[in-house]
N, C-alpha and C positions, 0 to 999 in steps of 0.2 A: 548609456547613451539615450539620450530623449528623444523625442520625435521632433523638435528644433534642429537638435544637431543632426536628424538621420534623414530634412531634408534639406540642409546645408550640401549633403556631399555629394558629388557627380556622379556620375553613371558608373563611369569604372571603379572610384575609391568606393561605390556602395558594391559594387561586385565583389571587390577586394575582401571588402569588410566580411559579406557571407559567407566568400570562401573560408575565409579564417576562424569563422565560428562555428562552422559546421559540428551539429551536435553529433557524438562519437561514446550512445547509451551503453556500452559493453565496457568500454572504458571508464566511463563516468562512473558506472554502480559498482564496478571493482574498488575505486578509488574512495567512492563511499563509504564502502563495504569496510577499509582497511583504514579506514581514518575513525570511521564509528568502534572497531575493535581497538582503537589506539583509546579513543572515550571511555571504551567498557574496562579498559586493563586499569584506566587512569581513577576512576571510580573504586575500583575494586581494591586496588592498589591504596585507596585514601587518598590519592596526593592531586588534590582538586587545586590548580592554578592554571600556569602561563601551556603548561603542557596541553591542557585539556581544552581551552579557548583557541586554539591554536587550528585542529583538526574541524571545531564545530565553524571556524570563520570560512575555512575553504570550502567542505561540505555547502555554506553557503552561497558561496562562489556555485561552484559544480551544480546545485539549483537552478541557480541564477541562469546558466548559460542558455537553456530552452527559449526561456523567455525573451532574449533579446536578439536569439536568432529567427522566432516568431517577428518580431518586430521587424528587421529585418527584409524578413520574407512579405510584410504588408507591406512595406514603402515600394519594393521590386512591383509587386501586383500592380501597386497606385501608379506607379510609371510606364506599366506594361512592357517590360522588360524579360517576362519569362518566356 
């Protein structure tokens, strides 16, 4: 979501929005944690393809989420909403 769309949306659908991405770090490095060991078996294993692309896209995902709940949390600031 860009900063176009995140001030498109109204007061509640931004509410909405950060409740639902509230970041959940215990969770996320477990999931990491168990997708990077899916990479290392996948590696060790030899069999480098769709298996292995698979863990590193969500892993990218799972990154990703910080960042756009930062975002986020600036447009709430810029509205004065907190």
């Amino acid at each position: 979501m860009n900063q176009k769309e995140l001030s498109e949306l109204n007061n509640k659908e931004l509410q909405e929005e950060i409740n639902k991405n509230k970041p959940s770090p215990i969770i996320d490095a477990f999931f990491i944690g168990f997708l990077g060991g899916i990479i290392i078996y996948s590696v060790i294993a030899n069999s480098w393809g769709f298996i292995t692309l698979i863990p590193l896209f969500i892993i990218y995902i799972f990154l990703k989420k910080p960042k756009r709940y930062e975002a986020l949390k600036k447009e709430m600031k810029k509205r004065n909403l907190q």
